[in-house]
C-alpha positions, 0 to 999 in steps of 0.5 A, a space after each residue: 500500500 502505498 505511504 499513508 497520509 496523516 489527516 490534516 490538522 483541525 483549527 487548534 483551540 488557540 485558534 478557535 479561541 481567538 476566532 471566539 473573541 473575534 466575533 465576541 468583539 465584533 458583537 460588542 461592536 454591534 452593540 456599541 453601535 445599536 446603544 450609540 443609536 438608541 441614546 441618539 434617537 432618545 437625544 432626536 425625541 428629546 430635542 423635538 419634546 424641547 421644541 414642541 414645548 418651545 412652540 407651545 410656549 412662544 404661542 401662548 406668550 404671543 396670545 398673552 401679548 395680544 391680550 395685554 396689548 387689547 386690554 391696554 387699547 380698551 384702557 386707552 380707550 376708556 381713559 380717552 373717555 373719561 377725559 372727554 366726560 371729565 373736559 364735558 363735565 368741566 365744560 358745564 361746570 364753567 358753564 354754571 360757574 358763570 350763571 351762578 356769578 351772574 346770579 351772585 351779582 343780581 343778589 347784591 345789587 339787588 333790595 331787600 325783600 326784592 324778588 329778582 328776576 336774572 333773566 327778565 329784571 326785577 318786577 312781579 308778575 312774570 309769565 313764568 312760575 317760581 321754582 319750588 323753595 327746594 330748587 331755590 335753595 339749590 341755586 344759592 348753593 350753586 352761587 357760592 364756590 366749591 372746590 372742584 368737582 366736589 357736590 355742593 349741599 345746600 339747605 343742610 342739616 347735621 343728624 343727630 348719627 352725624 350725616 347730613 341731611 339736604 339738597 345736592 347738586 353738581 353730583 354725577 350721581 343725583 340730579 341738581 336740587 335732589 334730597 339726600 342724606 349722607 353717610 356719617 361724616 368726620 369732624 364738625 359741619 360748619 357753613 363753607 366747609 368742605 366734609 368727608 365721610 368715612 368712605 372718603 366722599 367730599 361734600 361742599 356745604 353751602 352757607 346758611 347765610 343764604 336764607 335770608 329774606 332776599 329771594 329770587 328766581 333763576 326762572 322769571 316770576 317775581 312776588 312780594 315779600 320774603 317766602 319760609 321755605 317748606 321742610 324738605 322732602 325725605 332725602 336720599 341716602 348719598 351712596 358711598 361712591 368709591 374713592 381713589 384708593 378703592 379704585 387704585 386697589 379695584 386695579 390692583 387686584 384687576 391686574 393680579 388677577 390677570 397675572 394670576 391668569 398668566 402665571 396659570 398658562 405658563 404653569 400649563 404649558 411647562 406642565 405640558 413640555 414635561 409630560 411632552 419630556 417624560 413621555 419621550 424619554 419613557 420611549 426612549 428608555 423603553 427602546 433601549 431596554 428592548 435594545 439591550 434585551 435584543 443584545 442579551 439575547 444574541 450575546 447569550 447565542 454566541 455564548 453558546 456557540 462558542 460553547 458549542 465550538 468549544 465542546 466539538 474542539 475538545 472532542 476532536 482534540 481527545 480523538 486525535 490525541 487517542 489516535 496519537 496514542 495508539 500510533 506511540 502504541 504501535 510505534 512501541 511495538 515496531 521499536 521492541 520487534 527491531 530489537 529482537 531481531 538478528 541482523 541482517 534479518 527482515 522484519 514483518 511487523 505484522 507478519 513475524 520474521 521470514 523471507 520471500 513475502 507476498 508484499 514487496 518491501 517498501 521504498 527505502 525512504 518510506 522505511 527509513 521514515 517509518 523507522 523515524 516514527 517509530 522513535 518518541 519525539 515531543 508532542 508537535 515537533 516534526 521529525 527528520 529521519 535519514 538526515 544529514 547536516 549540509 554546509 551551511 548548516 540546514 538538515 536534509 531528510 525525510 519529514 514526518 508529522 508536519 502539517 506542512 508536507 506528507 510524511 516520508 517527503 525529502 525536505 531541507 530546511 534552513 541552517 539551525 543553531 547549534 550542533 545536530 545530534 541523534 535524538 536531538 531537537 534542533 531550531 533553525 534561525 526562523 524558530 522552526 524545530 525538528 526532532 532528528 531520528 537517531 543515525 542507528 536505524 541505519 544498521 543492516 538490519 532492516 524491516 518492513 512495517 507492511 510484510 515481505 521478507 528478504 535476506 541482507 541489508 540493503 544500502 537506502 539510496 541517496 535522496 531525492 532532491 529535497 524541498 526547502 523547507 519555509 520558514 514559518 513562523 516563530 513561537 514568539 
């Protein structure tokens, strides 16, 4: 049969190893990658949450704006009307100022028990009636002068809580020659004084003065002698209008209240802009932990492919390593066969000593290199049987147990280091190394690993041209 070939070497576990950390680091890599778009898509919700939030916000402070914008055009515009009611008002004060100077007049000049007519003379017996006392009084009041814009109370009387009692004019809330009657007033009440009341309304009082028996008509008409004027009528109770500080604070609390409303849509569109935040990042978190799962999982199935690789490594490693073991067996056998042999004689292995054998022996190359497995070599170091030491140091021979050439191949490698010696273990320059078959197989004794027989020992020619051994590369 001719040279069997040894089977080609499987991955070493170093190898599976680092075949194992590659796709690890290549799965972390996957990873990194799948983490680095998950935060990167977390980052794009998060910025478009802080947008919309941002645009809720810019709207509702441009609908805040609008509306201070329309309150403060509606505040401008009641201002402009009070200014034009204030200047009509002032108008009409003025305008009454003059008639009653012009009434004042008539009085002084005029005798007395006279009835004056401002308007038609002095006579009796005008087309026109006289005004009631009432309206009477209330003229005279009108004569004299008040501050302004404060009402004018003519005819007054103080109650005994302290109010007073009598006729108004020149009030924006009673019509002129009205019956009243005042909220309690602070201090006394004296004739040209001007009262206040505790909820802060000012009142003119006119001169008692002006009851004396001189008596006249705004309106026309004329009489003889001094008229009593009738009790007044039950008056009206004054109402306590606001005053200025009622105003200021009915504004401040207007205004508060608008701010109060602000402040309450701001607080709202915040709220809004986090729940917007946590809703994002609540996606956010549960894509990456969908993420992570997905990672676990694919990390648990390399894990268990490399396992897997594992498990078969060590299998085909025990395999070879029992098929190395029943080779040494074998090789033990052969060795203790050649040992007991006679020289010169024929060794069948298999078939014991004789001559004449049905199988031809095999090449002196294929014997020799079978006599160089027979020797015990470190475990993954080739072995050179037939050799010899050339000039420049190399080893030519025939290999065994490379995973780089078939056994029984002639081969040179490249100069060693050192001196070459049978049995010996030699390492060339690039850190190959070599076990050398001892030199003494090549006694005359001869035998054959597959039967046959023969009579003396034959001489093994030279070798064929050897194949220069590659230098591989070195444990380091």
């Amino acid at each position: 049969p001719a040279p069997a070939k040894s089977a080609p070497a499987g991955p070493s576990p170093a190898a599976l190893a680092a075949q194992a950390r590659k796709e690890q680091q290549a799965k972390l890599a996957e990873e990194r990658k799948a983490t680095a778009e998950a935060r990167k898509a977390e980052a794009e919700a998060k910025r478009k949450a802080a947008a919309e939030a941002a645009a809720a916000k810019k709207e509702e402070q441009k609908r805040l704006a609008e509306e201070k914008r329309a309150a403060a055009a509606a505040a401008a515009e009641a201002k402009r009307a009070a200014a034009a009611e204030a200047a009509a008002k002032k108008k009409e004060e003025a305008d009454t100022k003059r008639a009653a100077a012009q009434a004042q007049k008539s009085v002084q000049k005029a005798a007395p028990g006279a009835t004056i007519n401002l308007f038609g003379g002095f006579g009796g017996g005008g087309s026109k009636p006289a005004p009631a006392p009432a309206q009477v009084e209330a003229a005279k009041a009108a004569a004299m002068t008040a501050p302004r814009g404060v009402p004018t109370i003519s005819s007054w009387k103080q109650n005994r809580d302290g109010s007073i009692s009598g006729f108004i004019s020149g009030s924006p809330s009673f019509d002129d020659g009205e019956a009243v009657t005042t909220s309690p007033i602070k201090g006394e009440a004296s004739d040209g004084a001007v009262v206040q009341t505790g909820s802060g309304s000012k009142y003119f009082l006119a001169p008692q003065s002006l009851k004396k028996s001189t008596t006249f008509s705004l309106f026309g008409g004329g009489g003889g002698g001094a008229k009593i004027a009738p009790p007044p009528a039950p008056a009206k109770a004054v109402p306590a209008g606001p005053s200025p500080a009622a105003l200021a604070a009915q504004a401040r609390k207007e205004q508060q209240a608008k701010l109060a409303e602000e402040r309450k849509a701001a607080a709202e569109a915040r709220k809004a802009e986090a729940e917007a935040k946590r809703k994002a990042a609540a996606e956010a978190a549960a894509a990456k932990k969908e993420e992570q799962k997905r990672l676990a999982e694919e990390k648990r199935a390399a894990a268990a492919a490399a396992a897997e690789a594992k498990r078969a490594a060590a299998a085909e490693a025990a395999a070879k390593k029992k098929e190395e073991a029943d080779t040494k067996r074998a090789a033990a056998q052969a060795q203790k066969s050649v040992q007991k042999a006679a020289p010169g004689a024929t060794i069948n292995l298999f078939g014991g000593f004789g001559g004449g054998g049905s199988k031809p022996a095999p090449a002196p190359a294929q014997v020799e290199a079978a006599k160089a497995a027979a020797m015990t070599a470190p475990r993954g170091v080739p072995t050179i049987s037939s050799w010899k030491q050339n000039r420049d140091g190399s080893i030519s021979g025939f290999i065994s147990g490379s995973p780089s050439f078939d056994d029984g191949e002639a081969v040179t490698t490249s100069p060693i280091k050192g001196e070459a010696s049978d049995g010996a273990v030699v390492q060339t320059g690039s850190g190959s190394k070599y076990f050398l078959a001892p030199q003494s197989l090549k006694k005359s004794t001869t035998f054959s690993l597959f039967g046959g027989g023969g009579g003396g020992a034959k001489i093994a020619p030279p070798p064929a041209p050897a194949k220069a051994v590659p230098a591989g590369p070195s444990p380091a």
